[in-house]
N, C-alpha and C positions, 0 to 999 in steps of 0.2 A: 955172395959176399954182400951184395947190397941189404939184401933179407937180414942177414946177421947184424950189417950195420944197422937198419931198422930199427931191429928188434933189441939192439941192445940200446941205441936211443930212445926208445920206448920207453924198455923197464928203466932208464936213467931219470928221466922225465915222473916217469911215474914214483919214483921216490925221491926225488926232490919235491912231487906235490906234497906225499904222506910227511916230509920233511917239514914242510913249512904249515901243514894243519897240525901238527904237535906244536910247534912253537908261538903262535900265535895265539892259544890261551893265555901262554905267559905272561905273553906280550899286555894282554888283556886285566891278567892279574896285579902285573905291575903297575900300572897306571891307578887301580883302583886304589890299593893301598898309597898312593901318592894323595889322589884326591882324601880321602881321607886323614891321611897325616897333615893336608895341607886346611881342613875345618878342623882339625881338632888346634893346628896352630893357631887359627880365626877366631876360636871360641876361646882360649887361655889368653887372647891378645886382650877380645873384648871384657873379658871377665876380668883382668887385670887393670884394662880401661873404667868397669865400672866402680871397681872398687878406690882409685884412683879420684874420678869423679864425687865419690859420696866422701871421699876425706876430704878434697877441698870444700866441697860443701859443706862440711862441721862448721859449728860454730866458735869463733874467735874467741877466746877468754879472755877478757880484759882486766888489766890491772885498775887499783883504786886510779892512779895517775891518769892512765890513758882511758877510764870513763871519764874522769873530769873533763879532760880534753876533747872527749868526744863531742860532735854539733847537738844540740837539740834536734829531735824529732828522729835521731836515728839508731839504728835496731842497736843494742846491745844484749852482751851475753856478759855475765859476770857469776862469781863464785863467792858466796856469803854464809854468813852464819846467821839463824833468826836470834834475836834478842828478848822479842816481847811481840804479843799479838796487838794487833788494835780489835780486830770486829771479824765477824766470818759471816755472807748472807748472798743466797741464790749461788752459792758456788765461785764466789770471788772469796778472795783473803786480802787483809791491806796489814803488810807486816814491818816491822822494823827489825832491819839489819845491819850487821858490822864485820868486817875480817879487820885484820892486824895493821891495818893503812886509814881505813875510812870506813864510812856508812849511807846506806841506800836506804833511802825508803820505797816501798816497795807497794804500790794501792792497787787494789782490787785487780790479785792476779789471781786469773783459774785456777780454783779448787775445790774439792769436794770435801765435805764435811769430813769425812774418812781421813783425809787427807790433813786436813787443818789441824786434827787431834795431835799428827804424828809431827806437828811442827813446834818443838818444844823447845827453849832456852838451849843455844846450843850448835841447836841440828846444821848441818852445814848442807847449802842447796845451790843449784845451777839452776840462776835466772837469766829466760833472754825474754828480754820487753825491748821497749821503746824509753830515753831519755826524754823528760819532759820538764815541764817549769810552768808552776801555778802561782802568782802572787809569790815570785822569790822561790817559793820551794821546790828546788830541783830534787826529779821522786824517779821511779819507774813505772809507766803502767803498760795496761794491756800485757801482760808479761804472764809466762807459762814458768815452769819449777820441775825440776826431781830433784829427790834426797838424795845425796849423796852419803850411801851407807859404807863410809870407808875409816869409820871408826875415830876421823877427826872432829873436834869440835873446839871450841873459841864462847869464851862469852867474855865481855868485856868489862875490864874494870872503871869507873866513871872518869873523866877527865877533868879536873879545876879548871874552871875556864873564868873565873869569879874575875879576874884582871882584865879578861878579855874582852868584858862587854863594853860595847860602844867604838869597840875600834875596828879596823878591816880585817883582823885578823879572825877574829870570831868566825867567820861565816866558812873560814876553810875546814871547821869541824861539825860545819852540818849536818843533822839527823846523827851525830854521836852520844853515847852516853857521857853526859858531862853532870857536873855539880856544881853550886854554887853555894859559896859558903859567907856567913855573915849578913845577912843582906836584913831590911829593914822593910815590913809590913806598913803600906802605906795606905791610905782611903782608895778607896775603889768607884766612890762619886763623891757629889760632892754632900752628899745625907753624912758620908762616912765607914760605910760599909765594908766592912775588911772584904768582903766580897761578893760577888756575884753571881746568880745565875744565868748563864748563857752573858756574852760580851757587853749585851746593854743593861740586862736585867730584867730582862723576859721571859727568863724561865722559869725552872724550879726544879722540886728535887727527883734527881735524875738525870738533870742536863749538865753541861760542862760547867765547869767551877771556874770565872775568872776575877784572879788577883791583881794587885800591885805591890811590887817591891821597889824597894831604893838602893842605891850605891854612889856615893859620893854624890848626891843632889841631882842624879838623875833618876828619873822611874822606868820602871820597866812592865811588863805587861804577860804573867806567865798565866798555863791554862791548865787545868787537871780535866782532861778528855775524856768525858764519860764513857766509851767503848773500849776504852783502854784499861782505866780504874774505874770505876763505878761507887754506886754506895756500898757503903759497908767496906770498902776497901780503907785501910790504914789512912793511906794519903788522902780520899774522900773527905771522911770524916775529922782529921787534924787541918785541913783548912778552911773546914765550917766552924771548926775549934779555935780560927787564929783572932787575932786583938789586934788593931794599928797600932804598931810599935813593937812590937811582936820582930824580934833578933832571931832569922831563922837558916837555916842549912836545908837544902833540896836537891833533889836527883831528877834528874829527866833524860830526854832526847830534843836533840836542838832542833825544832822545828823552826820554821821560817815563815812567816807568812808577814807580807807587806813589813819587814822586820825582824829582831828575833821573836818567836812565840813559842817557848820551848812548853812541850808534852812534859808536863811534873809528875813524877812517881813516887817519890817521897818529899816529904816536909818532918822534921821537927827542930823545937827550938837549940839555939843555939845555947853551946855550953856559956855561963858567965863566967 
């Protein structure tokens, strides 16, 4: 009897061992696919993470309002339409821009020739530079761009701002395409000179054109920018054309400098 009970605790034993070496691959397998299930949940976390990460890191698009408001000296990003080139050289662009609120000028931001071409009256572009301020004129530099090929585009009609000069209000439509109407061709020294090359009269032909106008018995001081218009352009050559006394209507962009110094693009005379 003992033998029997032995031998049958034996083979009991002996298949409880065969018992438990089956089941402990299982064992083995399951744990694996856990490990697994649990980096592919790590990697859908972090990849959800990163993508997360690179959205807040987009940049902010600001409206005209809140660039105004924004500090000097810090980064913005905005959404504009070019207007008019000034110059293109070593892969900078200095452009003049406008959306449906206000306008940015825009100097010497990265681009390559290729590029400058495809930036034509119109095109609408995402700029992030930096807000700045040179002699009054608040501009953007240091500033990158893409086209925005989304089939919108803006080009602006001129603003009357003819009332506006000399008062504070002027200055909230800086760098807009404005016009002024009626105004009166005044000497430029005191020879007489409807006008001048370059501010003092150091230039010549090729450099910037600068005028004086009147308005109510004050002068004013506009500039036809040679990288903008040049010779042979319309506006060039009508205010090499003009005479003190000379009743004229003009278009530009309100530039600023120590004042207003608006960029002229057109001049002709005023109807009688």
């Amino acid at each position: 009897m003992k033998k029997l009970s032995v031998l049958a605790m034996t083979m009991a034993l002996s298949m409880a061992a065969v018992g438990c070496a089956k089941t402990a691959p299982a064992t083995e397998t399951t744990a694996a696919e856990t490990t697994a299930a649990e980096t592919t949940a790590e990697e859908t976390t972090t990849a959800e993470e990163t993508t997360e990460a690179a959205d807040s890191e987009a940049k902010e698009v600001l409206s005209y309002d809140e660039y105004v408001a924004a500090d000097l000296d810090s980064e913005v990003t905005v959404e504009t339409y070019v207007q008019a080139k000034q110059s293109w050289w070593e892969d900078k662009a200095t452009v003049y821009t406008q959306d449906q609120d206000g306008a940015y000028f825009v100097y010497n931001m990265a681009c390559s020739e290729a590029d400058y071409e495809l930036l034509t009256p119109g095109t609408k572009i995402l700029v992030t530079g930096y807000k700045s301020e040179w002699s009054g004129e608040v501009e953007i530099i240091d500033a990158t761009f893409q086209i925005e090929d989304d089939g919108d585009t803006f080009i602006a009609e001129p603003l009357d701002v003819t009332e506006m000069l000399g008062s504070d209000e002027l200055i909230d439509h800086q760098n807009q395409l404005v016009s002024f109407k009626g105004m009166t061709v005044a000497a430029s020294n005191d020879a007489g000179a409807p006008f001048l090359y370059n501010w003092d009269g150091s230039g010549s032909e090729g450099d910037d054109l600068y005028f004086n106008v009147s308005l109510n018995d004050k002068i004013y001081t506009f500039v036809v920018e040679s990288y903008l218009c040049g010779p042979g352009t319309d506006v060039y050559e009508a205010v090499k054309a003009l005479n003190v006394g000379d009743v004229v209507d003009m278009e530009g962009f309100l530039y600023w400098y120590e004042g207003v110094n608006p960029h002229i693009t057109s001049v002709v005379k005023a109807a009688a």
